[in-house]
N, C-alpha and C positions, 0 to 999 in steps of 0.2 A: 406336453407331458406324454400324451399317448406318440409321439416321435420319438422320446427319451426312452420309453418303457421297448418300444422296438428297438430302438439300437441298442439296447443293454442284453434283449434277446438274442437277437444277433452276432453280439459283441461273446454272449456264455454257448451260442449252439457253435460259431468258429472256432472257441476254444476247445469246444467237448470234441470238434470234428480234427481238430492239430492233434489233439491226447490220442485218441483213438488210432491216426494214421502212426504216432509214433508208438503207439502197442505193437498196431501190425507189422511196423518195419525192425522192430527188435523182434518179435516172433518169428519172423524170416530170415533174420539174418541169423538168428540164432540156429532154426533147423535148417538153413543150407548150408553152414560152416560145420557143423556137425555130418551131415552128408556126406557133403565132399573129400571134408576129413578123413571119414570113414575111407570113402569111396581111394582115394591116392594114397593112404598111406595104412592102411592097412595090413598089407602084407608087412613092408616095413617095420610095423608097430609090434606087430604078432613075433617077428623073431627077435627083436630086441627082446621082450617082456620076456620070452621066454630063455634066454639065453644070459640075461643079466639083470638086475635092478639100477639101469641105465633108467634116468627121469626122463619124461615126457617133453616133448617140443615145447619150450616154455611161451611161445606164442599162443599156445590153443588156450591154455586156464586165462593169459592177459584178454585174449579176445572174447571169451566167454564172461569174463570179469566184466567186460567193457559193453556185453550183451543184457548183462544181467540188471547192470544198472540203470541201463535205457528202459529195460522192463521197469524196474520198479517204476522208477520216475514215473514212468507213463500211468502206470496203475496209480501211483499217489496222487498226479493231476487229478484222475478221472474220480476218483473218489473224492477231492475237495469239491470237484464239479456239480457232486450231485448226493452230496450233505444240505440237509436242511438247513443247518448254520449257517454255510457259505451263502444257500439261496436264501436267506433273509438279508444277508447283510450286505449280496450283491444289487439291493434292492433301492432304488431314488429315492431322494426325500422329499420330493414331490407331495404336497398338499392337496387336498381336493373333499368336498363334501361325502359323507357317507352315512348309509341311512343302516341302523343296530348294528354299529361299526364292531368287530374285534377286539377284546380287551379292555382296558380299563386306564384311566391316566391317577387315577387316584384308589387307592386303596385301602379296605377296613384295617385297623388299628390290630397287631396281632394280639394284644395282649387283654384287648381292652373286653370287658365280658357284657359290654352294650353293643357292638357294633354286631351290624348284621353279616350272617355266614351261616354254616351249618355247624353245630355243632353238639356232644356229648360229655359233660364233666360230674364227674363225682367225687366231691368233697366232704372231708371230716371235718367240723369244728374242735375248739379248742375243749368246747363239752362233751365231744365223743359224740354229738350228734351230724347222722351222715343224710346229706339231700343231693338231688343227681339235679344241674343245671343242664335244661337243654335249650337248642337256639335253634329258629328254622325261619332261615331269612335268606336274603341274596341282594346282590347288586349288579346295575345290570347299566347298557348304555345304551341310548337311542339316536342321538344324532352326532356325528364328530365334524368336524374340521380339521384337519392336519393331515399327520402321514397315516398311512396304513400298516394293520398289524397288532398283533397283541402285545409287543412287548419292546421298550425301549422306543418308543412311541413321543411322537410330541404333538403339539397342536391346544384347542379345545374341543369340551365335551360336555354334550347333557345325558345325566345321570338319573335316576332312580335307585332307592333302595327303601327297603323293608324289612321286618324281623318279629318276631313274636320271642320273646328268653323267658322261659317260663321254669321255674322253680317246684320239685316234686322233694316229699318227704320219703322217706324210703324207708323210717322207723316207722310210718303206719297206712303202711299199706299201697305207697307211691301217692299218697293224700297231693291233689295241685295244694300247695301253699301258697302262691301268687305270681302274675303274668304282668310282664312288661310288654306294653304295642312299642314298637317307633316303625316311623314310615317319612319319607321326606324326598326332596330332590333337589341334585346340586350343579351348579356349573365346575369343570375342575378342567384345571391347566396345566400341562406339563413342558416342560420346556431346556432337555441338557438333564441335569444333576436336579433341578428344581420341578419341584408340581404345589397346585394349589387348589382350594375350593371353594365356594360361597354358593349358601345356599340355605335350607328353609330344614326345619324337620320337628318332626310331632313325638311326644311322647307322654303316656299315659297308663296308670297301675293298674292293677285290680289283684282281691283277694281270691283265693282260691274258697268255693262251696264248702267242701270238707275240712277243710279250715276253721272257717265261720262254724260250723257244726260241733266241732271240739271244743271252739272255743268261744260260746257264745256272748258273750263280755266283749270282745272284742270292736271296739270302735273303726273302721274301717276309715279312710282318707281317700279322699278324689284326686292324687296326685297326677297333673295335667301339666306339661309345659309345650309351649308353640315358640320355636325360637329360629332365628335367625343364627347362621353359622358361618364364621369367618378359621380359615387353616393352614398353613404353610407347612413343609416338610423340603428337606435338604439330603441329597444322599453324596456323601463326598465319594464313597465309591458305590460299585457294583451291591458290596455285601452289608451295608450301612443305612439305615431310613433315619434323620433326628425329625422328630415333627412336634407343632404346637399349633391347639386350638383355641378357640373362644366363641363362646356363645352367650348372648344376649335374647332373653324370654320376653316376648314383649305381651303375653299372658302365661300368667303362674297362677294353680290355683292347689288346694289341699295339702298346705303346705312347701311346697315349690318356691321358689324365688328367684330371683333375673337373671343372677350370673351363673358361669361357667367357666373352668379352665382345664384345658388338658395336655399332658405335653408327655412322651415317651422316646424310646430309642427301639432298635430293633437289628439284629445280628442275623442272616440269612445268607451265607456261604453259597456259590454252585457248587455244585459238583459236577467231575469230568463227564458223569451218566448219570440220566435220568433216574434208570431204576436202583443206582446204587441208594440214592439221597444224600441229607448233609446233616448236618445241624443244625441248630438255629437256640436262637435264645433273645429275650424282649422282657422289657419295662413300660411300666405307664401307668401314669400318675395324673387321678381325677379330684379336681379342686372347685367342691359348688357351695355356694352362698347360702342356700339351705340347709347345711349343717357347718355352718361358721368355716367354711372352706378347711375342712379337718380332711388332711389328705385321704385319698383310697387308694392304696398298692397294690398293685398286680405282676406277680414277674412268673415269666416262664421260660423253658427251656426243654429239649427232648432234639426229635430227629423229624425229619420231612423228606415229602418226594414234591418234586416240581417238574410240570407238563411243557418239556421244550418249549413249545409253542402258546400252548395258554397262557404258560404263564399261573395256571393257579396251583394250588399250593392244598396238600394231604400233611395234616402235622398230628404225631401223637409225641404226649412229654408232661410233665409234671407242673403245678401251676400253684403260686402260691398269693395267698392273699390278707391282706390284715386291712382297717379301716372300716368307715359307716359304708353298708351294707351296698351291694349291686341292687337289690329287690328293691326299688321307692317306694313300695306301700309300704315295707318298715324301714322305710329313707332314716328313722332317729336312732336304728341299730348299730350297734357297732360288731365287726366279726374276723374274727381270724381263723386261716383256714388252709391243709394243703391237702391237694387235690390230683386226680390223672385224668386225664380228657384226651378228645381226639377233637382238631376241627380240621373243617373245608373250607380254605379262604378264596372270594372270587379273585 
């Protein structure tokens, strides 16, 4: 591998050294035809021009034509040579272990308002009451197998992730009205068009103090699930993610119960440049046994920028939701809702 990673060095410093000599030999041939031109035909030139609008030796414009082109050329080599796109993709697929490897083989659900990321949404219900959902979690990778790199990537991965979504009232005074933990860690594979994951992950409610204060009546639930997680996702292109999950609780407690399903789509365009951005626009649809699998919709859309390299992703856009509630401490709510947000997906 480390012979391949040299010859492919080798293989791009030969070429950057071919580009470059053909810079310089179009630079020179361009100012010495010029020169010399000047230099023999000068005089020549001077009493034509002045004596008649007789055209020029049609040789010089061909051969300056014929200079110009070499320029460019050479200039557009050197510049694929030493774009970062080119150097990713001049890059082996060469496998090998890596310890808090770059990037990620599987990725948080865009739409989905559990999965962990950073994020800020403020939504109206259909009662005119407005609360600001905010998220401050991340995912992260520790040990990889495969190729190197953040992005278009294959191999295996162990994962971590975390998240706290916690729920504020804004009609009284940013009152917490309740906090979702989830924390867990996954194996996830990537492999072409295909990624997948398995893996473990915790979650668990809690009401907000101020909450419980306004509303003393209020019976509060120990909603706790520990579950196991099985996932598959398909991208038939670049701009496309289909994914579906399933989870199996193997303790539920405060109302919680075994199953899980989740399954959405997700639309993420490139763009020719980073800092122009794109589009994007995403679905997903959550189906849990704890409330008779009564779907929960999520769909969103707006604009994004995405980091060449990282890979991650600045989204703001409009977000709309109907179904039993994101908060599980009132997992028996139902709510409809449309919203503006901003997240940071890893």
């Amino acid at each position: 591998m480390l012979q391949s990673r040299r010859t492919l060095h080798a293989d791009n410093r030969t070429a950057a050294m071919k580009s470059m000599v053909s810079l310089a030999v179009a630079c020179v041939a361009f100012i010495s035809v010029n020169v010399i031109g000047s230099m023999s035909r000068s005089a020549d030139l001077s009493q034509a021009m002045l004596a008649s609008d007789v055209p020029l030796d049609p040789e010089f414009p061909n051969f300056f034509d014929d200079a110009d082109t070499v320029l460019d050329e050479a200039c557009l080599e050197c510049d694929q040579l030493s774009s970062p796109t080119t150097q990713l993709e001049s890059c082996d697929n060469s496998r090998a272990w890596q310890l808090l490897p770059d990037g990620l083989l599987w990725h948080s659900y865009l739409a989905d308002p559990h999965e962990p990321r950073i994020s800020a949404v403020i939504l109206r219900k259909h009662d005119e009451e407005i609360f600001w959902d905010a998220t401050l979690g991340g995912r992260v990778g520790l040990l990889r197998y495969g190729t190197a790199g953040a992005s278009q990537v294959n191999g295996v991965q162990w994962d971590l992730h975390g998240a706290v979504i916690t729920r504020l009232d804004l009609g009284h005074a940013e009152d917490v009205e309740s906090m979702d933990y989830r924390f867990g860690t996954n194996m996830t594979m990537a492999e072409g068009p295909w990624a997948a994951k398995c893996g473990y992950f915790h979650v668990s409610s809690h009401v907000g103090d101020e909450y419980l204060i306004r509303n003393p009546t209020f019976q509060r639930v120990n909603y706790v699930t520990e579950s196991w997680v099985a996932a598959l996702s398909y991208s038939p292109s670049r701009s496309v993610r289909l994914y579906g999950e399933f989870a199996n609780a193997f303790r539920a407690s405060g109302g919680a119960k075994r199953y899980q399903l989740q399954t959405g789509a997700e639309f993420t365009p490139k763009s020719n440049r980073s800092s122009a951005g794109a589009p994007f626009a995403a679905i997903h649809l959550n189906f849990r046994e704890a409330v008779d699998y009564d779907v929960s919709t999520t769909i969103q859309a707006g604009w994004m920028y995405q980091g060449p390299i990282s890979g991650r992703r600045l989204r703001f856009g409009l977000q709309y939701g109907q179904g039993p509630t994101s908060q599980y401490e009132f997992f028996t709510r139902r709510e409809e809702y449309l919203a503006i947000g901003t997240w940071f997906d890893y």
